[in-house]
C-alpha atoms as one frame of an Amber mdcrd trajectory, in Angstrom:
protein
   0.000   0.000   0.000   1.511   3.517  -1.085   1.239   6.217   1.061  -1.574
   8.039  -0.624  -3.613   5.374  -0.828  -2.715   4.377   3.001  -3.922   7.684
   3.888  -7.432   7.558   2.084  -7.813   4.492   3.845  -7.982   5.701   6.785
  -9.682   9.362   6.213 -12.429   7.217   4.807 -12.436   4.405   7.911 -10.898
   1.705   6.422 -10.055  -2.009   7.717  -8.255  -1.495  10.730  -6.320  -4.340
  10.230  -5.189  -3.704   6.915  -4.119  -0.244   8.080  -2.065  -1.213  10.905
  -0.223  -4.026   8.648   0.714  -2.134   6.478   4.186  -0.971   5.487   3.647
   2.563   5.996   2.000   2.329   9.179   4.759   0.463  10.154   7.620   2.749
   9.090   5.692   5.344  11.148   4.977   3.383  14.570   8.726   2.699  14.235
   9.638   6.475  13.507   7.533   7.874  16.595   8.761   4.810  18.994  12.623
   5.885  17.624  11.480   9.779  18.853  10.002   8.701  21.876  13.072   6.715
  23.158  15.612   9.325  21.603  13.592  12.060  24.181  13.378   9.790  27.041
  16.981   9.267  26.858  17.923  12.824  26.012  16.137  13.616  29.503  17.844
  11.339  31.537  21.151  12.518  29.779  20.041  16.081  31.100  18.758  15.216
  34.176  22.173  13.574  34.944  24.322  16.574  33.781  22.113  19.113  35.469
  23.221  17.298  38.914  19.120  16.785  39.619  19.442  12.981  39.911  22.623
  13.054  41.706  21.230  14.916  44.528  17.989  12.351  44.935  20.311   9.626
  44.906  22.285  11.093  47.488  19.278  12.393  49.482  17.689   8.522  49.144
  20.980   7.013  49.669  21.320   9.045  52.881  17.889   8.613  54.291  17.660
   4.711  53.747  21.459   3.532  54.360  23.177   5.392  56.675  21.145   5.722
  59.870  22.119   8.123  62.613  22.189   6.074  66.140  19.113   7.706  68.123
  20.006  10.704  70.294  18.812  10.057  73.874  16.557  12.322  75.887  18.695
  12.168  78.786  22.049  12.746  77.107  20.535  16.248  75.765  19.231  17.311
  79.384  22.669  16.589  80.510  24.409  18.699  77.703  21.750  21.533  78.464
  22.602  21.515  81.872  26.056  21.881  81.552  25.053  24.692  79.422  22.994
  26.727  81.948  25.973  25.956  84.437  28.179  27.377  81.956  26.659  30.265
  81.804  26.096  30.885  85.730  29.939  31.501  85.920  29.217  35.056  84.674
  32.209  35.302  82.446  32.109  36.342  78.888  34.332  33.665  77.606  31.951
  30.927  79.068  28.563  32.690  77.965  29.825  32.464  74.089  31.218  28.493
  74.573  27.518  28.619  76.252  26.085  29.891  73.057  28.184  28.174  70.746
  27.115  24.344  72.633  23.690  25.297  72.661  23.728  26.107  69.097  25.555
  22.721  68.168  22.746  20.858  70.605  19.846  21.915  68.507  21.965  21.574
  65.305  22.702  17.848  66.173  18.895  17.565  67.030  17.732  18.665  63.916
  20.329  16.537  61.953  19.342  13.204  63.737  15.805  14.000  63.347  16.465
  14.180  59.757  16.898  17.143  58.878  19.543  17.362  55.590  22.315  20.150
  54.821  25.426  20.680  54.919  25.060  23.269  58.474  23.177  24.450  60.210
  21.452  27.147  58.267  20.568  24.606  55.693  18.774  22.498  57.549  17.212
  25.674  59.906  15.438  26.504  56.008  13.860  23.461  56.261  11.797  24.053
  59.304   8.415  26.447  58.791   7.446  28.288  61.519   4.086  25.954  62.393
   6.726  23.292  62.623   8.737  25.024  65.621   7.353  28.368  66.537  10.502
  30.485  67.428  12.558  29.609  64.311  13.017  33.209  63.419  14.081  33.610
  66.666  16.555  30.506  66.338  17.975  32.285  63.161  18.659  35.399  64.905
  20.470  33.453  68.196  22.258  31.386  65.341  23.346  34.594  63.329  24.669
  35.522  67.343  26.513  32.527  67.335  28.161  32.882  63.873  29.168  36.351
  64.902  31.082  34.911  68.152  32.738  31.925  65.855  33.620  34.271  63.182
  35.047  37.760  65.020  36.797  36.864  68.062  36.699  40.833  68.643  33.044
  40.493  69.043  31.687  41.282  72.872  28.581  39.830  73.972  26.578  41.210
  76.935  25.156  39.156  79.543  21.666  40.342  78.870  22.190  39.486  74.932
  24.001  35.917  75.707  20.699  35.425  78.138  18.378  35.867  75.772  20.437
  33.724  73.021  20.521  30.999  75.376  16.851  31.291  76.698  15.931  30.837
  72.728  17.775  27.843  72.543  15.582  26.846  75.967  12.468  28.050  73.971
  13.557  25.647  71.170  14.059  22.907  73.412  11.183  23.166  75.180   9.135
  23.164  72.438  10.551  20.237  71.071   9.665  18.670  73.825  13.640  17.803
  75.143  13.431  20.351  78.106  10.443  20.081  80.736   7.428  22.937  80.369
């Protein structure tokens, strides 16, 4: 069957089954199943160089293999207490290792509860504020804390290490680590 005559064949409602034997319908189920493998394949070619697999196979790989052993209750109430004894010594170097621990507390938290990034920060844009309540307050004690790691020049005031480390409470509490 030529092509002309395959097409008025099937504008007028041919046999079906003469249609789809024939050699031109062939030729063109194999043209459009060459395109449609040719696209699928280009995408996953893209899809690879973009990096966009990569980082699901990573995040998957993560989240299924390599489990974090569970953080303990009691190990973190312990931590935070030597914490608040830290900073009842009322000297500035120990209210900024205060600050810096407390910080590194709720980091670890968030990272065992599965919580992915490379710091901090990353995984602090992860959590919504009907998710924890005070995480723009979190942000601002953590920007606090990256100021003490980053300029040792930088002075803290008792009032302003207080209130960092009374966030971190806040956080805690709210959690549900730190008693009401």
């Amino acid at each position: 069957m030529d092509p002309l005559t395959f097409f008025q064949s099937v504008s007028e409602g041919g046999d079906i089954a003469a249609i789809t034997a024939s050699p031109v319908f062939l030729a063109i189920k194999f043209l459009f199943i060459v395109a449609a493998l040719f696209f699928f394949l280009h995408s996953i070619y893209l899809l690879r160089k973009t990096g966009l697999i990569g980082e699901k196979v990573a995040f998957y790989k993560n989240a299924f293999i390599q489990k974090l052993p569970p953080i303990s209750k009691d190990e973190l109430v312990k931590a935070w207490e030597a914490i608040q004894a830290r900073m009842a010594t009322m000297r500035e170097p120990d209210w900024k290792l205060s600050i810096i621990e407390a910080d590194k507390l709720l980091d670890e938290l968030f990272r065992r509860t599965g919580y992915k990034g490379k710091d901090m920060g990353e995984r602090m844009k992860q959590i919504t504020t009907e998710q924890l309540s005070c995480i723009n307050d979190v942000w601002k004690a953590h920007k606090v804390r990256n100021l003490l790691s980053h300029d040792i020049n930088y002075h803290i005031s008792f009032s302003e290490a207080q209130w960092v480390i009374e966030t971190y409470k806040e956080a805690l509490k709210e959690i549900g680590i730190l008693a009401q």
